[in-house]
C-alpha positions as a Python dict, from the first residue, in 0.01 Angstrom:
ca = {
    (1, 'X'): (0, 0, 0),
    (2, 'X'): (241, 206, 150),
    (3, 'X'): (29, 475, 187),
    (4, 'X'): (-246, 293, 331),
    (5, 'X'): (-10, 154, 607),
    (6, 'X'): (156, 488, 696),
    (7, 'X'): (-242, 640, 742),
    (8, 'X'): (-288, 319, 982),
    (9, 'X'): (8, 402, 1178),
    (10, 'X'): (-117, 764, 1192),
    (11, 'X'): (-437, 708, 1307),
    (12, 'X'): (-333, 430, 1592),
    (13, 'X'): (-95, 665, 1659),
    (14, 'X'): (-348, 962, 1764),
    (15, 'X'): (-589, 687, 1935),
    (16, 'X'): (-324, 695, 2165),
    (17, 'X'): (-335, 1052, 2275),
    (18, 'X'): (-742, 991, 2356),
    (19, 'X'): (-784, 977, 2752),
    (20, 'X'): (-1112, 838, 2867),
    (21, 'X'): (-1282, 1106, 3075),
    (22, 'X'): (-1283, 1070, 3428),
    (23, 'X'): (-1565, 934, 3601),
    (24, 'X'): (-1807, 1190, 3746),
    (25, 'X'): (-1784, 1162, 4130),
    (26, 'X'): (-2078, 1270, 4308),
    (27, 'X'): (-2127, 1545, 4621),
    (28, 'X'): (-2292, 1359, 4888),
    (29, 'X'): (-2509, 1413, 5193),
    (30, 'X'): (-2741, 1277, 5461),
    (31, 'X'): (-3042, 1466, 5551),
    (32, 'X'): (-3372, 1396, 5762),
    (33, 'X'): (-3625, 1526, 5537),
    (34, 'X'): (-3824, 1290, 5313),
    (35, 'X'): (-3690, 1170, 4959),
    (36, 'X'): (-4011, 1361, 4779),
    (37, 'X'): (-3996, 1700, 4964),
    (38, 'X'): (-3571, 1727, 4905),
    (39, 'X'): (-3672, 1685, 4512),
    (40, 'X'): (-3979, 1936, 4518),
    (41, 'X'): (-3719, 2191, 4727),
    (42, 'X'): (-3389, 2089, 4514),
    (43, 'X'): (-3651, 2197, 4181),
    (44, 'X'): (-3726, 2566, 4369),
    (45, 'X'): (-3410, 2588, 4435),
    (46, 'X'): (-3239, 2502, 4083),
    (47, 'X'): (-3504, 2712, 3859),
    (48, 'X'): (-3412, 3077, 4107),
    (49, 'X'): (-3034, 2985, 4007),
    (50, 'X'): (-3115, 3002, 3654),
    (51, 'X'): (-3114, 2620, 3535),
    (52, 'X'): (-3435, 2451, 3354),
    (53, 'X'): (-3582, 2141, 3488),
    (54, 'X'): (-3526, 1854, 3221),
    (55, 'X'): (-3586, 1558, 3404),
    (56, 'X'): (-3771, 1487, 3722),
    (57, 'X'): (-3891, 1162, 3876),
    (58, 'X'): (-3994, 1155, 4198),
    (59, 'X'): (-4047, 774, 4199),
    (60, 'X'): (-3703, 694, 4071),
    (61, 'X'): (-3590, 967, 4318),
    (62, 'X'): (-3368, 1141, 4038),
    (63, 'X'): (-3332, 1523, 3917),
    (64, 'X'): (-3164, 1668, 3583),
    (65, 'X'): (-3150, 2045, 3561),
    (66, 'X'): (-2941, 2229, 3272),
    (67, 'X'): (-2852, 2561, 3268),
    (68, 'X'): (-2753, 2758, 2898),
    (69, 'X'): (-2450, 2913, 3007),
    (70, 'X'): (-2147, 2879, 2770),
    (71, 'X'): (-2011, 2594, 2746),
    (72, 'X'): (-2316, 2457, 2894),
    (73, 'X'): (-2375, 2320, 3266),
    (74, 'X'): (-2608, 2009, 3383),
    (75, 'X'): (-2656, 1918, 3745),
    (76, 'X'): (-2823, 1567, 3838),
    (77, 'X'): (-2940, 1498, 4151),
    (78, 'X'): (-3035, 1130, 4301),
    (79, 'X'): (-3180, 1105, 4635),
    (80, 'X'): (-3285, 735, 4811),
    (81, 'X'): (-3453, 681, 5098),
    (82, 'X'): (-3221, 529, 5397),
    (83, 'X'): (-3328, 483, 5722),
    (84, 'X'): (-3579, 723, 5782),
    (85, 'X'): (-3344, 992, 5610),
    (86, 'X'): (-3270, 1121, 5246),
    (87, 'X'): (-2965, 1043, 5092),
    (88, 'X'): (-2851, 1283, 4818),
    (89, 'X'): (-2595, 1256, 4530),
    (90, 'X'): (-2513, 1533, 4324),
    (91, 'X'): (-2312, 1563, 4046),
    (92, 'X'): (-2283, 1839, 3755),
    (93, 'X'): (-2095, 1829, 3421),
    (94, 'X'): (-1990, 2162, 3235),
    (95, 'X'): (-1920, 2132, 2871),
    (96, 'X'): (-1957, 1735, 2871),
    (97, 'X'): (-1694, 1730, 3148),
    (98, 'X'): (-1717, 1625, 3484),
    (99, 'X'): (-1713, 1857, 3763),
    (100, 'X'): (-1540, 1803, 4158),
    (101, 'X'): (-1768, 1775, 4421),
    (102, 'X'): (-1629, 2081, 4538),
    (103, 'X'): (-1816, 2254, 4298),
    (104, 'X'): (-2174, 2171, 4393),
    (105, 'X'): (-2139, 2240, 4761),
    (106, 'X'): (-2216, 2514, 4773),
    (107, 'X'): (-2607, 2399, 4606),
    (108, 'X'): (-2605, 2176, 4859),
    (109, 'X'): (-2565, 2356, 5162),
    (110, 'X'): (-2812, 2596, 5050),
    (111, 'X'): (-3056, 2316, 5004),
    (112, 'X'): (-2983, 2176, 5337),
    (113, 'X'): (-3052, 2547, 5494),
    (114, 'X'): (-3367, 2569, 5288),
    (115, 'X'): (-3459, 2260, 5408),
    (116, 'X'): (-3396, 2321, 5774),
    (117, 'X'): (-3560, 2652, 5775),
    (118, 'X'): (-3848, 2469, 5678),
    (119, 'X'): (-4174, 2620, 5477),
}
């Protein structure tokens, strides 16, 4: 009995130390360039940087790439239609963990030159 209630305690005790993960917050930007031609570019792009294509959907406007670098890096990328322009969301994960924005800019503003430069 006693034992039973001091390995209760202990494990309540640790489910305290747990902290939720932090949301993933995503990289965002506007660009004038069609929803379907930002995914087919955003693809190019990804697979010269190394990453395999695991997911793409150019109905649902969505992009998962991973990339086998310890401990393991996936980028998604979402892009609606708005207006007449594209409106991309990315956000990448390393090891399970959420990455900041910061991180992906750089991905995006060589999409965004790619894009501009045009074929």
């Amino acid at each position: 009995m006693k034992r039973g209630l001091l390995l209760a305690s202990l494990v309540l005790w640790l489910a305290g130390c747990v902290a939720a993960p932090s949301p993933a917050v995503p990289a965002t930007r506007t660009l004038d360039t069609a929803p379907a031609t930002v995914l087919e570019e955003a693809m190019a792009l990804l697979m010269e940087q190394g990453y395999v294509i695991r997911h793409a959907d150019p109905e649902l406007g969505r992009l998962e790439a991973v990339i086998a670098r310890w401990p393991g890096y996936r980028v998604r990328l979402d892009v609606e239609a708005s207006d007449g322009e594209s409106r991309l969301a990315m956000t990448a994960w390393r090891g399970g963990r959420p990455l900041p924005p910061r991180l992906v800019e750089p991905l995006l503003t060589e999409l965004n030159s790619r894009l501009l430069m045009g074929p």
